[in-house]
C-alpha positions as CSV (number, residue, x, y, z in Angstrom):
1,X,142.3,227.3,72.8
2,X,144.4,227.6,76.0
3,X,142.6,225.7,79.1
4,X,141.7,229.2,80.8
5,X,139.6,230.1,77.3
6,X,136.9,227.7,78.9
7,X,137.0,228.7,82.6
8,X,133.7,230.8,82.0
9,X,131.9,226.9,80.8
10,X,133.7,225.7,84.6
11,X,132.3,228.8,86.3
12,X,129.0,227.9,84.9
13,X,128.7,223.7,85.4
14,X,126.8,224.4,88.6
15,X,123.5,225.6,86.8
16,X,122.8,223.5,83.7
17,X,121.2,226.3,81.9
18,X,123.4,228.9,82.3
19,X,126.1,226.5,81.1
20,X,123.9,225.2,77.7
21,X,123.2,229.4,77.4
22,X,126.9,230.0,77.3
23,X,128.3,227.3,75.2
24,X,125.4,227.9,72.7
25,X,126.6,231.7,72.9
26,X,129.9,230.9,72.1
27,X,130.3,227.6,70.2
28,X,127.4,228.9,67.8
29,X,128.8,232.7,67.4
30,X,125.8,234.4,68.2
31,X,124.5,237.4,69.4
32,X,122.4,237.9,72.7
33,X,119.0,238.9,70.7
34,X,119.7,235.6,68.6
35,X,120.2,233.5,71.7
36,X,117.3,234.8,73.2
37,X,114.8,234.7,69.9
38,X,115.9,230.5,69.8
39,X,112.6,228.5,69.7
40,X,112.6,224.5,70.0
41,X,111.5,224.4,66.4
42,X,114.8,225.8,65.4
43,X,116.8,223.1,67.4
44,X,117.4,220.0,65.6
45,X,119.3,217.7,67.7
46,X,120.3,214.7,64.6
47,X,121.5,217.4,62.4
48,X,123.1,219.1,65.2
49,X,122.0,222.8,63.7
50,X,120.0,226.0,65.0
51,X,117.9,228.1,62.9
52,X,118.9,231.6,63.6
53,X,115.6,234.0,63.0
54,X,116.3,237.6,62.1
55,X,119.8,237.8,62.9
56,X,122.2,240.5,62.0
57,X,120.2,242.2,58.9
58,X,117.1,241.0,59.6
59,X,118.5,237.3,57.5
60,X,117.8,234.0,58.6
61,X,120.4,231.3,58.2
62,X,121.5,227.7,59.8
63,X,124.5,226.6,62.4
64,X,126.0,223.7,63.0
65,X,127.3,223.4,66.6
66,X,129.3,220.8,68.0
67,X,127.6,217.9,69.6
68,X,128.9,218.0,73.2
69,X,126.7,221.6,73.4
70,X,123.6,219.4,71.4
71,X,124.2,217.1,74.7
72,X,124.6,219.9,77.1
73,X,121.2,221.6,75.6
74,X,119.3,218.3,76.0
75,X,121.0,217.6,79.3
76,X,119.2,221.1,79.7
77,X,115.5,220.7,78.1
78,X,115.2,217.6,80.2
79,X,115.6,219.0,83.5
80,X,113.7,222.3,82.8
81,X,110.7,223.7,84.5
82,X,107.5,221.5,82.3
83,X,106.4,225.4,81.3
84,X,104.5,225.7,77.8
85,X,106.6,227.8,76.4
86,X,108.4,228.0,72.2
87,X,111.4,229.7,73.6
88,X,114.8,226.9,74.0
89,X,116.0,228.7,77.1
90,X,113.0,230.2,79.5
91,X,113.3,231.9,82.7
92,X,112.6,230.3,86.4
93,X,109.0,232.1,85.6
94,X,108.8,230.5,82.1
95,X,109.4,233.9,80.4
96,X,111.8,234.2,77.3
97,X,115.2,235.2,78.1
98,X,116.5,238.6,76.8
99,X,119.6,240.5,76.9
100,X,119.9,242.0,80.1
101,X,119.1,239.3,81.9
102,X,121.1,237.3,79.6
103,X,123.6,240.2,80.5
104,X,123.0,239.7,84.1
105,X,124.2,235.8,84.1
106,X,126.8,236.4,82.0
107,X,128.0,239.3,84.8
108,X,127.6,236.8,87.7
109,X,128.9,233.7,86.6
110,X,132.2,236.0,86.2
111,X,131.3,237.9,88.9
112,X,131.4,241.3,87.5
113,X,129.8,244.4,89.9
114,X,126.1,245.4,88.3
């Protein structure tokens, strides 16, 4: 990967969740809906895998992603609003994240028009 490849992960380090959002995005090759359907039962941190729930075809499989987005993601969860909520990544209201306003980060962090 060329060093401007990861300028989206720089544009991001100011907001810890929007950075663990992206990285999972990329570094795990999933889709918005599977991003957004992530619960903290389908995060284990030692085996450094997501369960992905319904993904393309409606199948369920496992990931491995690459520690330094495991550390990112608990960086994350330990800083997060204390909200009861299933969902990894939760809004600032404690909803569940879905794909236009995961569209809507992903537009401002490279500053795209709306």
């Amino acid at each position: 990967m060329k060093p401007n490849d990861l300028a989206i992960f720089e544009a991001a380090s100011h907001h810890i969740k929007h950075l663990a959002m992206l990285q999972t995005l990329f570094y795990g090759c999933l889709r918005a809906s599977e991003l957004c359907n992530l619960d903290l039962m389908d995060l284990n941190i030692q085996d450094s895998t997501l369960r992905i729930r319904n993904g393309k075809g409606g199948k369920d499989g496992m990931i491995y992603i690459k520690h330094e987005v495991i550390q990112i993601i608990r960086k994350y969860l330990s800083a997060r609003s204390p909200i009861e909520s299933n969902a990894i990544f939760i809004t600032d209201y404690g909803a569940r994240w879905d794909r236009k306003a995961l569209w809507r980060m992903f537009a401002s962090v490279i500053r795209l028009p709306l």
